[in-house]
C-alpha positions in Angstrom: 43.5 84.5 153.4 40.6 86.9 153.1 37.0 86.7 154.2 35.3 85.0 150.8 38.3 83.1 150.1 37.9 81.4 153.6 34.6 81.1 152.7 35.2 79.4 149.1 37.6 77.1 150.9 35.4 76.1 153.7 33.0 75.0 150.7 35.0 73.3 148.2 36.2 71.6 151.6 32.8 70.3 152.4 31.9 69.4 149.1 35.0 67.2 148.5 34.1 65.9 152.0 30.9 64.4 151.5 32.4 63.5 147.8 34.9 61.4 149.6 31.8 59.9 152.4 29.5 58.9 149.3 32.0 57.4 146.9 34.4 55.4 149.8 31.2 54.1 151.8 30.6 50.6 151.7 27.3 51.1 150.9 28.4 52.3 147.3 31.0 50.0 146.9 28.6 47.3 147.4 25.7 48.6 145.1 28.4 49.1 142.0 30.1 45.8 142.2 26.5 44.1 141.9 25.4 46.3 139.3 28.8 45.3 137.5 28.8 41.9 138.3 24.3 41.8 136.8 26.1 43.5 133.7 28.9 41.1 133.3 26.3 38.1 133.5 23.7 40.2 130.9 26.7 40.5 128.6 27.4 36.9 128.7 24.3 35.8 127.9 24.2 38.3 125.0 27.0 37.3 124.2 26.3 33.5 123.9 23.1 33.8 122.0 23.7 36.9 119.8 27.6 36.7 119.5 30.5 38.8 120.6 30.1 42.0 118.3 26.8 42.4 120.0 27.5 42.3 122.9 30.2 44.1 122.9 28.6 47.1 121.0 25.6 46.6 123.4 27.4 46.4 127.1 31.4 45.3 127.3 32.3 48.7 125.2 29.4 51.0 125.7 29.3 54.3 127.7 27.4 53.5 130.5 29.4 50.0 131.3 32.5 52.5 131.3 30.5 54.4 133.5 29.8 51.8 135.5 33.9 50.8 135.8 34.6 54.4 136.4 32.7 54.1 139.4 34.0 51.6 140.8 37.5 52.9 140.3 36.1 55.7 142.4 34.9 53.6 145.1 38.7 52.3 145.2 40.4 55.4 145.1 38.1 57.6 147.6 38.0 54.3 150.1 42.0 54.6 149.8 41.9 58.3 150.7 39.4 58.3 153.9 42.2 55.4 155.5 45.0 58.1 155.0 47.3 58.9 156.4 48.5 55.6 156.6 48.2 52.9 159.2 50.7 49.9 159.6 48.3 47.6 159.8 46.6 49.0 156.6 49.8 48.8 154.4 48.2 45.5 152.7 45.0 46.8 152.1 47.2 50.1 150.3 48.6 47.6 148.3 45.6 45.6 147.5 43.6 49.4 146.5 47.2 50.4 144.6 46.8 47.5 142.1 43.3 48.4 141.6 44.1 51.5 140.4 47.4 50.9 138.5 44.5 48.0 137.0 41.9 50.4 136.0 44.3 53.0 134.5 46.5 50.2 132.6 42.8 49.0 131.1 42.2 52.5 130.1 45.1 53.2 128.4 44.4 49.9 126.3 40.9 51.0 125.6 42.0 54.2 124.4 45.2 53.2 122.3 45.2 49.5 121.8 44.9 47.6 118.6 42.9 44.2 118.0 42.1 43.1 115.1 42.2 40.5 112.0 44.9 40.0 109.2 44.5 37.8 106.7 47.7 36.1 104.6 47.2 34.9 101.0 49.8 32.2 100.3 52.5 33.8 98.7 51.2 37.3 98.8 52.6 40.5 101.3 50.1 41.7 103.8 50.2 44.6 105.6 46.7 45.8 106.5 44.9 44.8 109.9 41.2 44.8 109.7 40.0 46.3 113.3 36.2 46.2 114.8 35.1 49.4 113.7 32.8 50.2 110.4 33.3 53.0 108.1 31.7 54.5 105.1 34.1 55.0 102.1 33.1 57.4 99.3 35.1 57.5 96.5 35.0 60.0 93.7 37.0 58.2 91.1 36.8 61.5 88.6 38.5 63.6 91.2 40.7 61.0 93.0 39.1 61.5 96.2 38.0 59.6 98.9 36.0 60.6 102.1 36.0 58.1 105.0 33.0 58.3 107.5 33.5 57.1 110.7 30.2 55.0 111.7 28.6 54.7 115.3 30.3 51.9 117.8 26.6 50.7 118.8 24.0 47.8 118.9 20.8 49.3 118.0 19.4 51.4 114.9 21.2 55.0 115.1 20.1 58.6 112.8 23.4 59.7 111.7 22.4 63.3 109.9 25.5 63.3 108.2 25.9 65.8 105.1 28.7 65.9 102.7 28.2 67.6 98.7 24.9 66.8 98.5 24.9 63.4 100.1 23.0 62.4 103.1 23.7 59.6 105.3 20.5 58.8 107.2 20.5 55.8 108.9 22.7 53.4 110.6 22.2 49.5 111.3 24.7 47.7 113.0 23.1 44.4 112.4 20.3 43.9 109.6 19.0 41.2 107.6 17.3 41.7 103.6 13.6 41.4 104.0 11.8 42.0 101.1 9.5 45.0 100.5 7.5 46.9 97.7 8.5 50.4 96.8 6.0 52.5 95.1 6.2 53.4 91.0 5.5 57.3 90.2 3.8 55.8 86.5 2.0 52.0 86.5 3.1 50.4 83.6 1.5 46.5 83.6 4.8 45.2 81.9 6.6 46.3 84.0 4.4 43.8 86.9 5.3 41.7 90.0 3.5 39.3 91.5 4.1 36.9 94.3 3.5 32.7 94.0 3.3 30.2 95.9 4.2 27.1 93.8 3.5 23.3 96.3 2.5 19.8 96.3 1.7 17.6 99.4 5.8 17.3 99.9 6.9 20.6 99.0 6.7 24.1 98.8 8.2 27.4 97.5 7.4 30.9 98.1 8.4 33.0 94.5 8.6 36.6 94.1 9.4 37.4 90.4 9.2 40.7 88.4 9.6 42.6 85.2 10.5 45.9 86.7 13.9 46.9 86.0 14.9 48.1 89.3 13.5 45.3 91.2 16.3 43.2 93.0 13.8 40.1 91.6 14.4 38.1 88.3 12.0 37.4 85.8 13.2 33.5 86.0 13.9 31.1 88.8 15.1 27.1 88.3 13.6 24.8 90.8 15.5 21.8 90.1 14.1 20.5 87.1 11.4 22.5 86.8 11.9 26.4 84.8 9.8 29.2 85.6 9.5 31.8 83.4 7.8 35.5 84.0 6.3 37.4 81.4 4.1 40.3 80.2 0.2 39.2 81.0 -0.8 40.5 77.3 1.2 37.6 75.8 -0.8 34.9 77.2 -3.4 34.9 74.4 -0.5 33.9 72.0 0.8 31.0 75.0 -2.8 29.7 75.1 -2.8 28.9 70.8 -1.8 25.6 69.8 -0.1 26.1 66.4 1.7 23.7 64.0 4.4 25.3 64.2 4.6 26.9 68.0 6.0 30.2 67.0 5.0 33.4 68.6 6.3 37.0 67.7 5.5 40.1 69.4 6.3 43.4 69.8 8.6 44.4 72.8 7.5 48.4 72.8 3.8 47.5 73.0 4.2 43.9 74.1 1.2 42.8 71.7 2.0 39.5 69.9 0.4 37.3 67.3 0.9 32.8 67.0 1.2 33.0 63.2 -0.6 30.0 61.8 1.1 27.9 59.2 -0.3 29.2 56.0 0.6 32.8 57.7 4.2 32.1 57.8 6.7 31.9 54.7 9.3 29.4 55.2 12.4 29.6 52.9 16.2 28.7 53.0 19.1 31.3 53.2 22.2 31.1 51.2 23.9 28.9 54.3 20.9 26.7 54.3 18.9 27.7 57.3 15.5 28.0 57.9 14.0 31.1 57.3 10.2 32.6 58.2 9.0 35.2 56.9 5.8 37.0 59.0 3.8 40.0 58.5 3.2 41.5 62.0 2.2 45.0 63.1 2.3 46.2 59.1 5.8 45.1 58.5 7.2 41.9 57.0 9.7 40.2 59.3 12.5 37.7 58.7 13.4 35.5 61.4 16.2 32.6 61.6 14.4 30.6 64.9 16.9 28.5 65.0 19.4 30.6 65.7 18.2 33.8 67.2 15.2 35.6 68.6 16.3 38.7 66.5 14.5 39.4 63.0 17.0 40.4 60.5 17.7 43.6 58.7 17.7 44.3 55.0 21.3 43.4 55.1 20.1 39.7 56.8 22.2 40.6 59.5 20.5 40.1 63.1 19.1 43.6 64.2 19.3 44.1 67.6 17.6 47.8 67.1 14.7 46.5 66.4 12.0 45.5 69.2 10.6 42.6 67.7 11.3 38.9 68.8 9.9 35.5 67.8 9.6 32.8 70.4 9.8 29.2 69.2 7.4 27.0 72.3 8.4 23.9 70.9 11.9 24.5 72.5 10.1 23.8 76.1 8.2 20.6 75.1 10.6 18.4 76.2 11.2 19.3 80.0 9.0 21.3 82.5 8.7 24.9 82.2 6.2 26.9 83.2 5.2 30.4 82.2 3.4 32.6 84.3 1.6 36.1 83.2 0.6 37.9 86.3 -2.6 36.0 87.2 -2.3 33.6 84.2 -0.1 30.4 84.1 0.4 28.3 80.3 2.4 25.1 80.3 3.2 22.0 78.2 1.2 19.3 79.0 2.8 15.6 77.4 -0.1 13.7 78.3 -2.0 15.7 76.2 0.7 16.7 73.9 -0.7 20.3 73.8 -0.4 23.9 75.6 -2.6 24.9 78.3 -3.5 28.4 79.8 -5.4 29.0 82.9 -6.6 31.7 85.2 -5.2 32.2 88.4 -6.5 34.6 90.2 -5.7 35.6 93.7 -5.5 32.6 96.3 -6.5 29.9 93.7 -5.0 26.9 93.4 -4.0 25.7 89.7 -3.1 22.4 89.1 0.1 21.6 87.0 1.5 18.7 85.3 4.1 17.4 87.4 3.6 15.1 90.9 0.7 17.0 92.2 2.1 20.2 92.1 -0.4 23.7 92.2 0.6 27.2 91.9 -1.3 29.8 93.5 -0.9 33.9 93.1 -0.9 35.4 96.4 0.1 39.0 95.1 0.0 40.6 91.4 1.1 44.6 91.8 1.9 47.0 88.8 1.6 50.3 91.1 5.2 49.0 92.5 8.2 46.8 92.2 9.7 44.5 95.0 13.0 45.1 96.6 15.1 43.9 99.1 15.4 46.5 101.8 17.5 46.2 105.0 15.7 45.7 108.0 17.6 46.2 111.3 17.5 43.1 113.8 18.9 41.6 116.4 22.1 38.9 115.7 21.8 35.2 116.3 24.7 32.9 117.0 24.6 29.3 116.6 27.9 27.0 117.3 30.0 30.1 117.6 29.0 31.8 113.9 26.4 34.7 114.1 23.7 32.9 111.0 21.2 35.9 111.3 21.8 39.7 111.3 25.8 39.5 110.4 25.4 42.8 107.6 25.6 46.2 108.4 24.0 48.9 106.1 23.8 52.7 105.5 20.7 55.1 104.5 22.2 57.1 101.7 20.0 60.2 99.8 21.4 61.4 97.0 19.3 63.5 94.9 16.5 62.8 96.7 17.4 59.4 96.0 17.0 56.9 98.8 18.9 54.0 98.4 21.1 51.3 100.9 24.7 50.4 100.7 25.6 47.6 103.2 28.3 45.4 104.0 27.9 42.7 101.4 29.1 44.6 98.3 30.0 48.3 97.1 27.2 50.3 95.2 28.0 52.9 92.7 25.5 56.0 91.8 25.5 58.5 89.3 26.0 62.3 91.3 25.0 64.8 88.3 26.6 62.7 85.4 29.1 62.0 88.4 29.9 58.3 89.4 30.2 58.2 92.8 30.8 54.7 94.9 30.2 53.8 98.2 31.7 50.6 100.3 30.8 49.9 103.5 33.6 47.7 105.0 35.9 47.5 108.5 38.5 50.4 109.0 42.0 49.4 108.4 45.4 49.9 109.8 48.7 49.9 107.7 51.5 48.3 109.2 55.2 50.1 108.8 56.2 45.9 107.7 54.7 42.9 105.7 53.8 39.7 106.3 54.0 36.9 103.5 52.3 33.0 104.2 55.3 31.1 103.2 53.3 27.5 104.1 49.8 27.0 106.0 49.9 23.3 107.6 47.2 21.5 109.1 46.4 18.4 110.8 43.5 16.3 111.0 42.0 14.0 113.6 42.2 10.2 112.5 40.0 9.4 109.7 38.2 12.8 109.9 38.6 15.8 108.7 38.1 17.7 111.8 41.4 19.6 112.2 43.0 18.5 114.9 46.0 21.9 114.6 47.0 24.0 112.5 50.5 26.4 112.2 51.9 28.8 109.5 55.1 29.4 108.6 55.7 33.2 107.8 58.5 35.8 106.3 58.3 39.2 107.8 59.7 41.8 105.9 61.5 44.8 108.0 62.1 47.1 104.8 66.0 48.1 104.7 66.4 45.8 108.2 65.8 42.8 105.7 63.1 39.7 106.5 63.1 37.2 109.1 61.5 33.9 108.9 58.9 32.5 111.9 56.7 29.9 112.7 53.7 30.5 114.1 51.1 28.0 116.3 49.0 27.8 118.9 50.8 29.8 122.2 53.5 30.5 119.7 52.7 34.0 118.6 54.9 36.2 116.5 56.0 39.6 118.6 57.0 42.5 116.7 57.5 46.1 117.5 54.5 45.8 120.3 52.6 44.0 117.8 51.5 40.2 119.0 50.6 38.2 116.2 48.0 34.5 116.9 47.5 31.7 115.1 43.5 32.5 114.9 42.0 30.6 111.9 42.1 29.9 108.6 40.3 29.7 104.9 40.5 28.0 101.5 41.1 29.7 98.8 39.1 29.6 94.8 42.6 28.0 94.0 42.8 25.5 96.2 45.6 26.3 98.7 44.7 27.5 102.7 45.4 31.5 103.7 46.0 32.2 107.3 44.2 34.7 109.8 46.1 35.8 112.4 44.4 38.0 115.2 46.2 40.9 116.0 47.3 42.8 119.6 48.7 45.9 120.5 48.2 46.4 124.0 50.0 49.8 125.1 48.5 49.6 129.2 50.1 45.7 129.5 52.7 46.6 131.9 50.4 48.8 133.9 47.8 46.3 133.8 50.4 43.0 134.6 51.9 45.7 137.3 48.1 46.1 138.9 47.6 41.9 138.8 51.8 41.7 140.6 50.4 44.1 143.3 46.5 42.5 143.9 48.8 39.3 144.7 51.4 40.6 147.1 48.5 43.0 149.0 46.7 39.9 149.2 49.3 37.6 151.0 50.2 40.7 153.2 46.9 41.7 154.4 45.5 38.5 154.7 48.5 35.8 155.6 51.1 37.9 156.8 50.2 40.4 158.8 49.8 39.8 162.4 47.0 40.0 164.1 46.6 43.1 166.5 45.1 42.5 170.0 43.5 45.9 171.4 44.0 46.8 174.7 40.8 47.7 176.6 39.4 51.3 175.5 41.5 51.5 172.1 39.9 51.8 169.2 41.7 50.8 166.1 41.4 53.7 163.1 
């Protein structure tokens, strides 16, 4: 061996040295176990108040809590290696430090290659994909029969993703995120196309409403609170509303959204050749024909209903008879029976009008034409209650297309036209295909006594091997179903809109199980030899035991 490569020896053999010193000293051991062991009781309190998915994402399957484990697998091995070459009276604590590592390694190879996840059995229908804890982006180009899955971020908190593909831009990620509404601003005001915000209350009761004419908004233009009707409309119609005619008919123009309450010498009434009531009105220069009891729609020159045309009549005498109100922005009109006629009032911002009906009042707390209301995902932190996360349980993906900004989350699919392309976007679990299928034969349960609090519940399943034929197996609590490596568990259940129960079993495929039950075999027999077995060693004076 030459001078440098002495040299280079010399150092990589210091190096690995104080390696071996800093990594086997008790001093680290001690300082990783306790900051595993403040991480492991973090996680479970994460886990009890914000649910499993949480914490996992957030701790139990992040980076730096493998880190953490990787360490301390280093603490193991190096502590092995400074007690080498071996002692007799170290051949337990080998052991002990063996099964460690087989441990760590067996947990590894799980973590790396394992399957766990869901599958859910419809009665009498084959099953064959598992639904695993990881969320992807599909997008589908039905025109092209393509599809382009997007792997999404394993994490707890809000993540950029800058993630480009023909045009569309996935921006941002949210693991967990709630609706909260928001306003997003209109490039042309248009005051029919309004939104304003109530709040409608008596001494007993009170509801917040958020209504809107815009045609994007994710808002109605009606809402039913119990008996009571709310209606949203265009504010210039109100001066019609407020007119207490004979006849309670209003028509009006849905292009320019002016309107006229037609007085009773103003309208022509007449019967058609099947005997219905017809009105005849001049409005805007033109003479109309309306059927009001049967349609809104004016008829044509053939009396056929014309749904070109952008006139309507409105018939108010249809809402005499139970509560509705109508509300114009920051004007409300109503049916009042004690009076037997229609009111209109002002309501301006953070005034109180009185209605009708057991002391209720409906104030406008918001009235906005420069933009439309929305419900945007907001990320936030999960909430569990009773086992079931009630709070922050949707995911959702930033998408530009076109410069474009819109949200697809977990709750349903969302389609978009890409130059005259339709392209569609679901955010859902990735899933596995299994090489068999699985068909719910029966779902039992049991109740306790004169509850209905299930008490168990078991499923009786056909598995389907392809050309091997099907096999027939009942599955229960700590009776799982074991195929090819695959465990199968008696997990949960649902109803169905038919009627019948489907099954969910939670799936397993744990490739590092022997390694890991190896690692557990060994921790027990190093234990009994080093600490029961072995034989204690008296020193003679002057020895020193290595």
């Amino acid at each position: 061996m030459n001078q440098s490569n002495q040299t280079l020896f010399e150092t990589f053999k210091y190096y690995y040295k104080q390696t071996e010193l800093f990594f086997g000293s008790l001093k680290f051991a001690v300082v990783i176990i306790l900051i595993f062991a403040l991480s492991l009781g973090v996680g479970t309190f994460m886990e009890s108040y914000h649910g499993t998915d949480y914490a996992n994402r957030l701790i139990y399957k992040s980076l730096w809590f493998m880190g953490i484990q990787f360490g301390m697998f280093l603490s193991i091995l190096f502590a092995t290696l400074l007690r080498l070459p071996p002692k007799k009276h170290l051949y337990g604590f080998y052991v002990i430090h063996a099964g460690l590592i087989i441990l760590f390694l067996g947990s590894y190879i799980t973590y790396q290659s394992g399957v766990d996840g869901t599958i859910t059995l419809a009665p009498n229908l084959a099953a064959r994909e598992i639904q695993v804890n990881e969320d992807e982006l599909k997008i589908q180009f039905p025109s092209k029969g393509k599809e382009v899955s997007v792997s999404l971020p394993y994490t707890a908190l809000k993540k950029n993703l800058n993630y480009e593909y023909e045009g569309i831009k996935l921006k941002t990620f949210l693991p967990f995120a709630e609706n909260k509404e928001d306003w997003v601003p209109v490039k042309i005001e248009d005051p029919n196309q309004s939104s304003t915000k109530y709040h409608l209350f008596n001494d007993n009761f009170g509801e917040y409403l958020t209504l809107s004419l815009h045609p994007q908004s994710d808002f109605n233009n009606t809402q039913k609170l119990g008996p009571l009707n709310v209606h949203y409309m265009p504010s210039s119609l109100i001066s019609c509303f407020s007119q207490n005619t004979t006849e309670g008919l209003i028509v009006w123009n849905g292009e320019n959204t002016t309107c006229v309450a037609p007085k009773e010498n103003e309208l022509k009434k007449k019967k058609n050749i099947n005997g219905q009531d017809l009105v005849e009105v001049n409005f805007d220069g033109q003479l109309l024909r309306f059927l009001p009891g049967m349609s809104p729609l004016p008829l044509n020159e053939a009396q056929e209903l014309n749904e070109a045309s952008p006139f309507r009549i409105f018939s108010k005498k249809l809402f005499e008879k139970s509560p509705h109100l109508f509300l114009f922005g920051k004007s409300v009109a109503f049916f009042n029976k004690d009076t037997q006629k229609w009111e209109s009032h002002g309501a301006p911002v953070n005034q109180d009008v009185p209605l009708p009906w057991m002391g209720f009042r409906v104030k406008t707390l918001e009235h906005r034409s420069d933009a439309y209301p929305t419900m945007i995902p907001h990320y936030i932190k999960p909430i569990q209650d009773n086992g079931q996360v009630i709070t922050g349980n949707m995911k959702a993906v930033e998408v530009e297309v076109n410069g474009q900004i819109f949200w697809v989350t977990s709750n349903s699919p969302v389609a978009f036209n890409q130059s005259s392309e339709r392209v569609t976007f679901d955010l859902s679990k990735k899933n596995l295909l299994l090489p068999y299928e699985l068909v719910l034969d029966q779902f039992k349960m049991d109740t306790d006594p004169g509850t209905n609090n299930p008490a168990s519940y078991e499923s009786f399943v056909t598995l389907f091997k392809g050309n091997e034929g099907s096999t027939k197996h009942h599955v229960y609590m700590n009776h799982p179903l074991k195929h090819q490596n695959f465990t199968f568990y008696q997990a949960s259940y649902y109803q169905t809109q038919e009627g019948p129960y489907g099954s969910v079993f939670s799936v397993n495929f744990d490739p590092g199980r022997f390694w890991k039950y190896l690692g557990s075999l060994l921790l027990v027999l190093g234990s009994i030899w080093h600490f029961v077995l072995r034989k204690k060693i008296v020193l003679k004076p002057g020895e020193v035991r290595a």
